[in-house]
C-alpha positions in Angstrom: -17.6 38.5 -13.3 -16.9 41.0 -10.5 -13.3 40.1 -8.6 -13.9 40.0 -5.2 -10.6 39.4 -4.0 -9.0 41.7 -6.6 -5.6 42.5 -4.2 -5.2 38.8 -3.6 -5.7 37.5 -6.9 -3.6 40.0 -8.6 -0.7 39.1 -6.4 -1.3 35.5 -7.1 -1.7 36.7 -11.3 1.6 37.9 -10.8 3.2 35.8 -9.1 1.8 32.4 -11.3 2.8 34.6 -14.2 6.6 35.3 -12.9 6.7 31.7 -12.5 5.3 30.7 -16.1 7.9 32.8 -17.6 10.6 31.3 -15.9 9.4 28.2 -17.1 9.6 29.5 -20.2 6.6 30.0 -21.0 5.1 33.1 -23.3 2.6 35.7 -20.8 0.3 37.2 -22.5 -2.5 40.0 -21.9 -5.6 40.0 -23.7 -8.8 42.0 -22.6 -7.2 42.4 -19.3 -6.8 38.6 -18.4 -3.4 37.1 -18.1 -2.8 33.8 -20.4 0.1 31.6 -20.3 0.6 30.0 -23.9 1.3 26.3 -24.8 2.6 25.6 -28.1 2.3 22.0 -29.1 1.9 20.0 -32.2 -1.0 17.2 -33.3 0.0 14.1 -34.8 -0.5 15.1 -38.2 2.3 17.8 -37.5 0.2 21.3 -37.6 0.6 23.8 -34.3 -2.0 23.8 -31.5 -2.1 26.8 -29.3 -3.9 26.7 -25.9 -4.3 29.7 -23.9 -4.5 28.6 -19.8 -6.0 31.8 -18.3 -4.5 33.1 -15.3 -7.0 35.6 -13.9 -9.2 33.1 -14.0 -7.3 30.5 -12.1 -5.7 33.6 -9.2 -9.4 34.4 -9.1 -10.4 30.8 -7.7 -6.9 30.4 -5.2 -8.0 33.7 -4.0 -11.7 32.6 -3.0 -10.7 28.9 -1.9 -7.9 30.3 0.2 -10.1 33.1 2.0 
């Protein structure tokens, strides 16, 4: 997917990721997108990890907010 609005949506990347890790939250890079990672646990007690991609999500705000 080609990023239009790369200088936008890399200053919203970074500034959704600033905020994720003052929330606490682990920031990952993988294949040059920007995750945030949720740690949870199922009922039956084992450890769920979901990735909620960042790139993906500056990506839109930039192209909704243009």
């Amino acid at each position: 997917m080609s990023r239009r609005f790369t200088h936008v949506a890399d200053d919203y990347e970074q500034i959704i990721a600033d905020i994720a890790r003052q929330e606490g939250f682990n920031v990952e890079t993988i294949d040059s997108d920007v995750f945030f990672v949720i740690r949870s646990f199922s009922p039956s007690g084992e450890q769920v990890l979901s990735k909620v991609n960042i790139t993906r999500f500056a990506d839109a705000m930039a192209r909704a907010l243009s």
